[in-house]
C-alpha positions as CSV (number, residue, x, y, z in Angstrom):
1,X,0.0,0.0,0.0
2,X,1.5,3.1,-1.3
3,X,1.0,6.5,0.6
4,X,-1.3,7.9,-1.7
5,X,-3.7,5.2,-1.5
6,X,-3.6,5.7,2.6
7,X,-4.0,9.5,1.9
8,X,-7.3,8.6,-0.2
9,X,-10.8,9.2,1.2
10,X,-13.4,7.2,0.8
11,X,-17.8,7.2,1.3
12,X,-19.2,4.7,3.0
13,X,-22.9,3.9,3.9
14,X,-23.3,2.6,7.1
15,X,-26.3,0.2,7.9
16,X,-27.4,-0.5,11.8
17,X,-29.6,0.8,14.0
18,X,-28.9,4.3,12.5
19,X,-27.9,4.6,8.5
20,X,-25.6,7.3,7.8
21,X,-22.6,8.2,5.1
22,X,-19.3,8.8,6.7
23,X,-15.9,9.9,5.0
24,X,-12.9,7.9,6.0
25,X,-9.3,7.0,5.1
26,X,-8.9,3.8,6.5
27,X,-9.1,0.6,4.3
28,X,-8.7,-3.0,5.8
29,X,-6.1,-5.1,4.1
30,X,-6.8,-8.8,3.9
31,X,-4.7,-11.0,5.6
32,X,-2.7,-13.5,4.2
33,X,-4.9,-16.7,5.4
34,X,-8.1,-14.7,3.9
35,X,-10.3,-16.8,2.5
36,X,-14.3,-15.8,2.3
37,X,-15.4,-18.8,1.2
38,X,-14.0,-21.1,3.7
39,X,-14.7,-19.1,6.5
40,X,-18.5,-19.8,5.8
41,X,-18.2,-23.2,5.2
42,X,-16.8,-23.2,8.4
43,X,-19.1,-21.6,10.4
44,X,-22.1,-23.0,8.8
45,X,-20.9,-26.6,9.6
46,X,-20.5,-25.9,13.0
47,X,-23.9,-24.6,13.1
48,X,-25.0,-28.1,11.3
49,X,-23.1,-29.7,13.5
50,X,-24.7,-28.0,16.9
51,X,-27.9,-28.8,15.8
């Protein structure tokens, strides 16, 4: 991540309780055992396997 992507603002809607926009210029980097798909694999066999 160079410095001018750190610098860089962003809009995002917020959903919850209260919806609002809000400016920001932080961004989450993925970490290197990431994986979207697995994660819910995982947690939906544990719920499969609880009930």
């Amino acid at each position: 991540m160079n410095s001018t992507q750190k610098d860089k603002k962003g809009e995002f809607q917020v959903y919850g309780l209260d919806d609002f926009v809000t400016t920001e210029n932080r961004f989450e980097k993925s970490g290197k055992y990431f994986h979207p798909l697995l994660a819910v694999m995982i947690t939906s066999g544990a719920r499969l396997f609880l009930s």
